[in-house]
Each structure stands twice: as C-alpha cells, then as structure tokens.
mmCIF file as gemmi writes it, N, C-alpha and C atoms, coordinates in Angstrom:
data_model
loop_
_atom_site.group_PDB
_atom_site.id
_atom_site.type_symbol
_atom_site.label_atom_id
_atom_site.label_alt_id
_atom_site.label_comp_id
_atom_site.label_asym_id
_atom_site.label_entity_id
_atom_site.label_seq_id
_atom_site.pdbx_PDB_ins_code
_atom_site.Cartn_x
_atom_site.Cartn_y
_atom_site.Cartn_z
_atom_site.occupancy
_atom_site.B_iso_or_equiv
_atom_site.pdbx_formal_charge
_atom_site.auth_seq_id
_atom_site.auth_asym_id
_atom_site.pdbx_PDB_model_num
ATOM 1 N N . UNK Axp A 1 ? -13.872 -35.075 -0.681 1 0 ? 1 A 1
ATOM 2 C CA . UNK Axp A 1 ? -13.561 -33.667 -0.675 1 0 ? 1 A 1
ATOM 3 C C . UNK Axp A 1 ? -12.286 -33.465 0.146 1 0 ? 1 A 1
ATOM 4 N N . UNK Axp A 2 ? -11.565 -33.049 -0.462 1 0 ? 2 A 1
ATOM 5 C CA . UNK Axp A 2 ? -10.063 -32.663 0.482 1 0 ? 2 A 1
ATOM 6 C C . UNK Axp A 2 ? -10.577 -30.818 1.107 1 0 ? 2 A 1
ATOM 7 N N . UNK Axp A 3 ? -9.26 -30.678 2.001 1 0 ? 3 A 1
ATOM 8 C CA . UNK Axp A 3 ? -9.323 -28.996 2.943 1 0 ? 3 A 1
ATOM 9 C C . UNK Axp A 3 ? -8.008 -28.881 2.562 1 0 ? 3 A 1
ATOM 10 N N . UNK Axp A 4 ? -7.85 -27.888 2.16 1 0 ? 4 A 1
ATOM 11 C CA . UNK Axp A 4 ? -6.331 -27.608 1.946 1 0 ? 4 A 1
ATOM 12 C C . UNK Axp A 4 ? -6.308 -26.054 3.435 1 0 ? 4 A 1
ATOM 13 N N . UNK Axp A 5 ? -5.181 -25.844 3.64 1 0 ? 5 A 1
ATOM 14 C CA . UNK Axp A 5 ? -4.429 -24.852 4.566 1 0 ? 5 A 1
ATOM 15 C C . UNK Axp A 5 ? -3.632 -24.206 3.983 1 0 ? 5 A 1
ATOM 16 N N . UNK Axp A 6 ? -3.323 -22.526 4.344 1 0 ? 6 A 1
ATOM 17 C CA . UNK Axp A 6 ? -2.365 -21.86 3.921 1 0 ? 6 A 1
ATOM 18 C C . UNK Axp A 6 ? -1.67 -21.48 5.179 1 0 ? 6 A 1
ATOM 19 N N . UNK Axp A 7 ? -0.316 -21.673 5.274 1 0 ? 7 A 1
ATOM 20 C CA . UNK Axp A 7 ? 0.635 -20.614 5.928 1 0 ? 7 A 1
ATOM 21 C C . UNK Axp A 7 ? 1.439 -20.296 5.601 1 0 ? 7 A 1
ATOM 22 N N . UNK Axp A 8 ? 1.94 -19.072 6.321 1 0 ? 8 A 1
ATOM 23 C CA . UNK Axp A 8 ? 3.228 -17.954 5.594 1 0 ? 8 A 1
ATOM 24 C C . UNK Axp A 8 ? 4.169 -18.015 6.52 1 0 ? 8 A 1
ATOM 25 N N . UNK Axp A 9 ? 5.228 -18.037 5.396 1 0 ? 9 A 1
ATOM 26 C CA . UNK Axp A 9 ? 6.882 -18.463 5.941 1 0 ? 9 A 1
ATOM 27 C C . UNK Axp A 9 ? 7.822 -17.457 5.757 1 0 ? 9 A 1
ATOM 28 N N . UNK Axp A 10 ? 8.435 -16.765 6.287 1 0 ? 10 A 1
ATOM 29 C CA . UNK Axp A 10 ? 9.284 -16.497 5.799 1 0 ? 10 A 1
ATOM 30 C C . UNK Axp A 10 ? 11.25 -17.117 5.558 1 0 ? 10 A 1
ATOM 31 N N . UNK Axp A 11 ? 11.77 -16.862 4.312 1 0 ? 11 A 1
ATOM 32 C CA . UNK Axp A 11 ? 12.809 -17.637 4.445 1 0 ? 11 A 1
ATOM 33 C C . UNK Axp A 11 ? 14.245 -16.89 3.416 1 0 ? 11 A 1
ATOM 34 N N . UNK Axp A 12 ? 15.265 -17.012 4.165 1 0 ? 12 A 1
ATOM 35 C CA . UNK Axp A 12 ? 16.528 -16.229 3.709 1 0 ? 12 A 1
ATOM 36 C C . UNK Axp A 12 ? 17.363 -17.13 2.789 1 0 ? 12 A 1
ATOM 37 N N . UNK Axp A 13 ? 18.018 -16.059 2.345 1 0 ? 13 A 1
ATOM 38 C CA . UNK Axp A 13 ? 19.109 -16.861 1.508 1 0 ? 13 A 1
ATOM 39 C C . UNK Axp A 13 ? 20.376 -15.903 1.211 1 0 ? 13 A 1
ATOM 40 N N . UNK Axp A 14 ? 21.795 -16.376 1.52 1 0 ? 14 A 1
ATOM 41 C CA . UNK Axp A 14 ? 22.732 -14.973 1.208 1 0 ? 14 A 1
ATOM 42 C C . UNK Axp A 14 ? 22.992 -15.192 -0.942 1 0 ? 14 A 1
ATOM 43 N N . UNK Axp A 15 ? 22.492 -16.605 -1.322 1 0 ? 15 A 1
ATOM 44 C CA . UNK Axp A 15 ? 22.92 -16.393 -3.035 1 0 ? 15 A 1
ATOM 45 C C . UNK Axp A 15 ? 21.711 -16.186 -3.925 1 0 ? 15 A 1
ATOM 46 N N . UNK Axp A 16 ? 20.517 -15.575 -3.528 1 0 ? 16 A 1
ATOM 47 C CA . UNK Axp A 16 ? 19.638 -15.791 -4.275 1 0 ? 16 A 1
ATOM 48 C C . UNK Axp A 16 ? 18.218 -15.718 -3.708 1 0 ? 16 A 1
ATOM 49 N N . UNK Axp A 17 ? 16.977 -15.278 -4.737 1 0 ? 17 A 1
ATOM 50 C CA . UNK Axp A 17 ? 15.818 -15.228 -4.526 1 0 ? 17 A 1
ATOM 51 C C . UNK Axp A 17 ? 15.4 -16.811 -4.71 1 0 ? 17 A 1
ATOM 52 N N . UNK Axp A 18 ? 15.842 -17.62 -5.758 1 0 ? 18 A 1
ATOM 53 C CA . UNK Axp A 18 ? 15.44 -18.87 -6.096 1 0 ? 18 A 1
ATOM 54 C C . UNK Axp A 18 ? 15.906 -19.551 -4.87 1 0 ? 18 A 1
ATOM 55 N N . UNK Axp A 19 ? 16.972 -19.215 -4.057 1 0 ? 19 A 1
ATOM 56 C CA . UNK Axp A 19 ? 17.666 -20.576 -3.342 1 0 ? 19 A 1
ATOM 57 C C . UNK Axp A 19 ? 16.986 -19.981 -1.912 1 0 ? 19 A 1
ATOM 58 N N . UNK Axp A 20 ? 16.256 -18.705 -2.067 1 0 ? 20 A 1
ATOM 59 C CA . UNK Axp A 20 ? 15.244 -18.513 -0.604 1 0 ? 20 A 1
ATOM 60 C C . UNK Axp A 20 ? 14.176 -19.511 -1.406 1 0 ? 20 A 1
ATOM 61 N N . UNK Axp A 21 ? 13.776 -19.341 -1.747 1 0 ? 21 A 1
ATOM 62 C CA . UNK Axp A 21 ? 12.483 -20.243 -2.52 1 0 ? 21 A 1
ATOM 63 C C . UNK Axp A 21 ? 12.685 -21.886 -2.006 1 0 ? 21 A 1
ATOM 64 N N . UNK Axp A 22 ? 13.434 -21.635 -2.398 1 0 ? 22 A 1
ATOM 65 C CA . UNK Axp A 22 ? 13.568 -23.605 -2.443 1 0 ? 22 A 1
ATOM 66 C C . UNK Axp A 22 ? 14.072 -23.805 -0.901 1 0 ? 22 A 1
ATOM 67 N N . UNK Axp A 23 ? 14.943 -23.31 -0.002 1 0 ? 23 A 1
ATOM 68 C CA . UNK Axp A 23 ? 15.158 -23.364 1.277 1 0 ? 23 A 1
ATOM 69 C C . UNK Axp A 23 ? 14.024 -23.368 1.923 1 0 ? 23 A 1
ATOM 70 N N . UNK Axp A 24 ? 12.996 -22.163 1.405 1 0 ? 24 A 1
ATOM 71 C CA . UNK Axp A 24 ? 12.065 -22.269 2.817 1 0 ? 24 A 1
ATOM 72 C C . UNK Axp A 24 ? 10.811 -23.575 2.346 1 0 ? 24 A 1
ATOM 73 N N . UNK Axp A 25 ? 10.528 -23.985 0.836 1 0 ? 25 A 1
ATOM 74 C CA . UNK Axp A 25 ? 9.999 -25.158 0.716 1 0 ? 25 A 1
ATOM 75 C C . UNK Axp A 25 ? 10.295 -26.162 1.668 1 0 ? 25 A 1
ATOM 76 N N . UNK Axp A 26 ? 12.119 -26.811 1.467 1 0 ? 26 A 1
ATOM 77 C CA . UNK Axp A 26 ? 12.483 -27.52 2.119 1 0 ? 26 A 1
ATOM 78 C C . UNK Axp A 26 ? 12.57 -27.716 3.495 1 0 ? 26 A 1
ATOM 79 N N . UNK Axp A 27 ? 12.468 -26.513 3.66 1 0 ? 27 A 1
ATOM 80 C CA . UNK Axp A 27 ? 11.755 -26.084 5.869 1 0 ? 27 A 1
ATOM 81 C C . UNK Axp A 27 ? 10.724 -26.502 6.155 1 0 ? 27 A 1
ATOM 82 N N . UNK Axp A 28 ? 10.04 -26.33 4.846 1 0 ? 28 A 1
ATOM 83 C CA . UNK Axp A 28 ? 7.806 -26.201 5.516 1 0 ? 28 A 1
ATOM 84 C C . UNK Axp A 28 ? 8.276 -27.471 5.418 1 0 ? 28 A 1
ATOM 85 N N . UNK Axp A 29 ? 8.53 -28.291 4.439 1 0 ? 29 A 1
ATOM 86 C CA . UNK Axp A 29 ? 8.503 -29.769 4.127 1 0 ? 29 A 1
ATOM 87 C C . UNK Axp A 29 ? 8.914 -30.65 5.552 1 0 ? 29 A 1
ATOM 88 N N . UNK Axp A 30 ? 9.795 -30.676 5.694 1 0 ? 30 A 1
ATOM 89 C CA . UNK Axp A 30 ? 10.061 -31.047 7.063 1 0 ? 30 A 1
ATOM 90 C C . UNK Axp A 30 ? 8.579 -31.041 8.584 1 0 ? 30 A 1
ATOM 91 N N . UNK Axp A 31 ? 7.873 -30.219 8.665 1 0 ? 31 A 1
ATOM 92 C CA . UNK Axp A 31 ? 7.059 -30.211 9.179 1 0 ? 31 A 1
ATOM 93 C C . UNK Axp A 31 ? 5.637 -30.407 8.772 1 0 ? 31 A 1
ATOM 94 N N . UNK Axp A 32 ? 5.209 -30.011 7.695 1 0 ? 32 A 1
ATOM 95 C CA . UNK Axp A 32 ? 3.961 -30.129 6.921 1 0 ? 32 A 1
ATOM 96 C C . UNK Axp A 32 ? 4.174 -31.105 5.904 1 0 ? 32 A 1
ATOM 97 N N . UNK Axp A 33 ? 3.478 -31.647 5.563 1 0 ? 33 A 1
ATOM 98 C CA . UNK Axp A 33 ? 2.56 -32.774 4.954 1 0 ? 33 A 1
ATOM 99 C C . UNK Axp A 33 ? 2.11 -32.941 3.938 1 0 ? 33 A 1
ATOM 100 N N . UNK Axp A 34 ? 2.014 -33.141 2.763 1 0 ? 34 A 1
ATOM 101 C CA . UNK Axp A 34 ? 1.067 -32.903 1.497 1 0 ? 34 A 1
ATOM 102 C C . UNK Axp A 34 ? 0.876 -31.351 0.719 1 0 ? 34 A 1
ATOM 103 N N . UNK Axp A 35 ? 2.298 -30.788 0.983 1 0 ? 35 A 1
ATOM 104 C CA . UNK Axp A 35 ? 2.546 -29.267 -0.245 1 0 ? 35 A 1
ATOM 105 C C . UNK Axp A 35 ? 2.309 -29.73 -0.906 1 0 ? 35 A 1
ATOM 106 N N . UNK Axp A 36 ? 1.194 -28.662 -1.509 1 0 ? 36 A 1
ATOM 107 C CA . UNK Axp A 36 ? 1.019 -28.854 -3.078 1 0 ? 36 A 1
ATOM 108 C C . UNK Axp A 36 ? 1.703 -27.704 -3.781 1 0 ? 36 A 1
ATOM 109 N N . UNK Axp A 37 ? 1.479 -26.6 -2.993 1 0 ? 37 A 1
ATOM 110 C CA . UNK Axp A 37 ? 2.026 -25.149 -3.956 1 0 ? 37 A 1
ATOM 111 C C . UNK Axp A 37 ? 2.757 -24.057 -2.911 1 0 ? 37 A 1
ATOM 112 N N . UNK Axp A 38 ? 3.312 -23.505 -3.556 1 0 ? 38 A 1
ATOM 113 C CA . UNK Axp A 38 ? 4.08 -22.367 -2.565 1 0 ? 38 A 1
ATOM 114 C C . UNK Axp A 38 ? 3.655 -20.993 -3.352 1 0 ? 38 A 1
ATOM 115 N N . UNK Axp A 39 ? 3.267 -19.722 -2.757 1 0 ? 39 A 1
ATOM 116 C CA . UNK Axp A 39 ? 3.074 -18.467 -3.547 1 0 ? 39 A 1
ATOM 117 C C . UNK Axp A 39 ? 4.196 -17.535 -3.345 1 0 ? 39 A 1
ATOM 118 N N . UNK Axp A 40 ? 5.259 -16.94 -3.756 1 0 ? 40 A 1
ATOM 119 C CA . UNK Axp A 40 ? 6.072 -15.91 -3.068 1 0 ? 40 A 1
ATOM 120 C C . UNK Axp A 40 ? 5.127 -14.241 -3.408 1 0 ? 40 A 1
ATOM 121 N N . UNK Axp A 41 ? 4.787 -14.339 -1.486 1 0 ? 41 A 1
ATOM 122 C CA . UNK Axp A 41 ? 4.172 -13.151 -1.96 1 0 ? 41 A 1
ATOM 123 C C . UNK Axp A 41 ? 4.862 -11.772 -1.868 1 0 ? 41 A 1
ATOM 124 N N . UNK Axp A 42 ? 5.83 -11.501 -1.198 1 0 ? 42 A 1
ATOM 125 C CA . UNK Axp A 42 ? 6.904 -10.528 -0.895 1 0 ? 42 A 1
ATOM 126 C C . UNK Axp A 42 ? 8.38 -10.84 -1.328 1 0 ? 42 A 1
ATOM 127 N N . UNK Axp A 43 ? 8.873 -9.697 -1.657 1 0 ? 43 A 1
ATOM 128 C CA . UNK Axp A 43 ? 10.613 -10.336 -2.229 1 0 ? 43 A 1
ATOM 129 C C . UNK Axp A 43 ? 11.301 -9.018 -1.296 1 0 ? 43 A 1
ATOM 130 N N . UNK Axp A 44 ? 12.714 -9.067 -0.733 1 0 ? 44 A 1
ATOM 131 C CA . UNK Axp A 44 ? 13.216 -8.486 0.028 1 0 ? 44 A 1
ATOM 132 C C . UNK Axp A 44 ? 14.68 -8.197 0.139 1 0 ? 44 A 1
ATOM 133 N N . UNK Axp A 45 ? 15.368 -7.325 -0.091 1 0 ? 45 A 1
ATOM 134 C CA . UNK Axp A 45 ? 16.845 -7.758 0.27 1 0 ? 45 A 1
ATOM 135 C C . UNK Axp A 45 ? 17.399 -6.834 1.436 1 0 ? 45 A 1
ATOM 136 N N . UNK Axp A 46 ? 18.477 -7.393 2.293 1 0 ? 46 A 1
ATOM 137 C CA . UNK Axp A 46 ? 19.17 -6.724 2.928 1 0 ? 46 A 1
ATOM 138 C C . UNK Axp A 46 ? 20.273 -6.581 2.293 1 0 ? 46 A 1
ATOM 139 N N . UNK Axp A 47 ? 20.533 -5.066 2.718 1 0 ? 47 A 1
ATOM 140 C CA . UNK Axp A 47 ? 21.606 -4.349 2.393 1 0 ? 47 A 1
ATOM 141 C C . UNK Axp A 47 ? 22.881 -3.883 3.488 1 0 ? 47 A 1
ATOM 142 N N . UNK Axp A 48 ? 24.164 -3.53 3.101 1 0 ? 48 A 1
ATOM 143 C CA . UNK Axp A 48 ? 25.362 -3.706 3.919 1 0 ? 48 A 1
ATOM 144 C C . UNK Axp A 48 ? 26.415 -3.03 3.494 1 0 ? 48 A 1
ATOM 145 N N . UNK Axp A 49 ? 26.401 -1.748 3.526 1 0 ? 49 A 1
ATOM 146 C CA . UNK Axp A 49 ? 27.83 -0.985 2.545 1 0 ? 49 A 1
ATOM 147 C C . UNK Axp A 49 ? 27.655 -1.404 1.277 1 0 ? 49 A 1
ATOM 148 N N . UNK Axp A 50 ? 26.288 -0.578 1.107 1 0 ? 50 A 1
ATOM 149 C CA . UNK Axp A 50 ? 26.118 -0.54 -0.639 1 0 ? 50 A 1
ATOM 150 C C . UNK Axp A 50 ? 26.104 -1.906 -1.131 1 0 ? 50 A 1
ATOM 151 N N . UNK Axp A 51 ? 26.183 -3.532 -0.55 1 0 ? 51 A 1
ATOM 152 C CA . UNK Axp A 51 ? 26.032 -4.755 -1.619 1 0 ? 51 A 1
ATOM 153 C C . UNK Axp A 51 ? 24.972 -5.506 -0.682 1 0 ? 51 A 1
ATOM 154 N N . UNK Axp A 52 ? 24.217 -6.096 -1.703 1 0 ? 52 A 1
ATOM 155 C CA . UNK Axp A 52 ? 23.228 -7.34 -1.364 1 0 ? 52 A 1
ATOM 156 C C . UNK Axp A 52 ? 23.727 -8.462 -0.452 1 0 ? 52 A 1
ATOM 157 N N . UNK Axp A 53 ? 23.327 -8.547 1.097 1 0 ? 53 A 1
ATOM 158 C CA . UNK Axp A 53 ? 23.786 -9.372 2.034 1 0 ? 53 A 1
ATOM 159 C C . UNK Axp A 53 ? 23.253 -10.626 2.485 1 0 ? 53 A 1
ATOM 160 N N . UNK Axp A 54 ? 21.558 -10.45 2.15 1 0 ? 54 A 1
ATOM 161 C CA . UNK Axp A 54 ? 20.294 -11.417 2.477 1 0 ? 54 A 1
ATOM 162 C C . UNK Axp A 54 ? 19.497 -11.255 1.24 1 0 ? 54 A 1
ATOM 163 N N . UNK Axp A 55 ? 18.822 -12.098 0.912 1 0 ? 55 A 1
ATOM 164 C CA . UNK Axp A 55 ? 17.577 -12.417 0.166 1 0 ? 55 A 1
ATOM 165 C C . UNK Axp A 55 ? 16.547 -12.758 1 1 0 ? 55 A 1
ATOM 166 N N . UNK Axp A 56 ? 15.452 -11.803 0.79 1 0 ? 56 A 1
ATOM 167 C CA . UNK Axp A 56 ? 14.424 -12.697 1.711 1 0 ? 56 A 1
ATOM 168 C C . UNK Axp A 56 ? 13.038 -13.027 0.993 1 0 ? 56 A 1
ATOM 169 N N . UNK Axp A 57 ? 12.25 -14.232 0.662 1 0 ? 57 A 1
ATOM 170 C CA . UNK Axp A 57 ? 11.226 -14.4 0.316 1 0 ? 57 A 1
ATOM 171 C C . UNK Axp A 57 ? 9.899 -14.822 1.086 1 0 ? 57 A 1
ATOM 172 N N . UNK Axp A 58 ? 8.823 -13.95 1.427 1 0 ? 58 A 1
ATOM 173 C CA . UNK Axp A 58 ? 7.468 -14.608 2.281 1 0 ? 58 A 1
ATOM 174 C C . UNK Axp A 58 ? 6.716 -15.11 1.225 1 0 ? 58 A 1
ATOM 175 N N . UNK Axp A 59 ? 6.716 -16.552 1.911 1 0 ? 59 A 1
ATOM 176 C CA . UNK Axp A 59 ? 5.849 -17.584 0.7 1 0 ? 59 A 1
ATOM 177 C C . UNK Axp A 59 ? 4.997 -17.464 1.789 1 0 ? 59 A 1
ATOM 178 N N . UNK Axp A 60 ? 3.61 -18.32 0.745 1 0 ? 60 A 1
ATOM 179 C CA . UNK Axp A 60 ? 2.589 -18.51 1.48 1 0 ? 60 A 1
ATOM 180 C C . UNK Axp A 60 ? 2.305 -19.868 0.83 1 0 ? 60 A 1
ATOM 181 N N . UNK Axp A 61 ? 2.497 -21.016 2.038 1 0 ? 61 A 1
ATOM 182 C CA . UNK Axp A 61 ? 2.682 -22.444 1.471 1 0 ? 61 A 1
ATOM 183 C C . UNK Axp A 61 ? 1.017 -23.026 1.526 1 0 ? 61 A 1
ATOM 184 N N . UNK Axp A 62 ? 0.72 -23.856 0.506 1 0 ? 62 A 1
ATOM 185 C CA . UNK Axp A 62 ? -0.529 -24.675 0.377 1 0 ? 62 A 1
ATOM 186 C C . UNK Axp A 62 ? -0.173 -25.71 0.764 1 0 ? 62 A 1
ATOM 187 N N . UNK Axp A 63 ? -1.262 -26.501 1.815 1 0 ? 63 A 1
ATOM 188 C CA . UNK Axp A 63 ? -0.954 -28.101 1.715 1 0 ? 63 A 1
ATOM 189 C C . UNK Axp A 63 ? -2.179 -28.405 2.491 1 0 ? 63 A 1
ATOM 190 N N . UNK Axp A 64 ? -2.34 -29.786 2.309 1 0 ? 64 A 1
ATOM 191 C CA . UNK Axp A 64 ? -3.814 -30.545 2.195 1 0 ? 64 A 1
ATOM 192 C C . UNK Axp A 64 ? -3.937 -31.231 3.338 1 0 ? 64 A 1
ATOM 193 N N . UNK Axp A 65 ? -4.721 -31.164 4.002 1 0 ? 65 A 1
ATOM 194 C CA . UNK Axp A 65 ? -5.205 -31.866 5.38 1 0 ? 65 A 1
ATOM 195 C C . UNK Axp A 65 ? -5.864 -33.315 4.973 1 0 ? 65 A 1
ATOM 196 N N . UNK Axp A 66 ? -4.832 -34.328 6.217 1 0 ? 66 A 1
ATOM 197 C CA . UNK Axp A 66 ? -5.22 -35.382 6.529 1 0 ? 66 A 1
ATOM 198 C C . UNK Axp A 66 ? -6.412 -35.587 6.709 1 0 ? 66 A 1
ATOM 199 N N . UNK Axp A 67 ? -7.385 -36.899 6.133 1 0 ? 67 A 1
ATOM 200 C CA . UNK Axp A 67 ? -8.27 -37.468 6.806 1 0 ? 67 A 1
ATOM 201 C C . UNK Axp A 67 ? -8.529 -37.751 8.155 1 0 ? 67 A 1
C-alpha cells in the first residue's frame, strides 16, 4: 500500500500560465520525491499600467511517501 501527500505551492512566471506550471513543478521537484501529479487550483495575474506583469499559478502537488 503506498501514502501519497498533498502540498500547495505557489509559483510565478513573467511569459505565461504554462511556464508558471512547469517552474513551480521544477521547484517542488528539487525538494520532494516521487511527484506523481500537480493540480492548478488558482490562476492569477498581476497587473502594471494596464499590461500583464506576473502570472501566478497555486498548484497543489501529489507525491508518494517513502517506505
């Protein structure tokens, strides 16, 4: 029987919702262990004299606990 864990990340990006996506994967990855799935549960942008400045996406990362 495996335990899987969820935590929530949040993570920016100034070109994109996809390239917050994949940045903050590549963050959890670095510290956590066995991702299996990422959820984006919030989408976000900052704004700056009327143009899109930040992208922001809160994932909520899955990954599976060691034996």
């Amino acid at each position: 029987m495996s335990v899987a864990k969820v935590t929530e990340i949040i993570a920016t990006s100034d070109k994109g919702f996809d390239d917050a996506v994949r940045l903050g994967v590549e963050r959890a990855a670095k510290t956590l262990k066995n991702i299996t799935s990422a959820w984006v549960k919030d989408q976000q942008v900052e704004v700056s004299s009327g143009k899109i400045t930040q992208y922001r996406v809160n994932l909520k990362v899955t990954f599976v606990l060691e034996d």
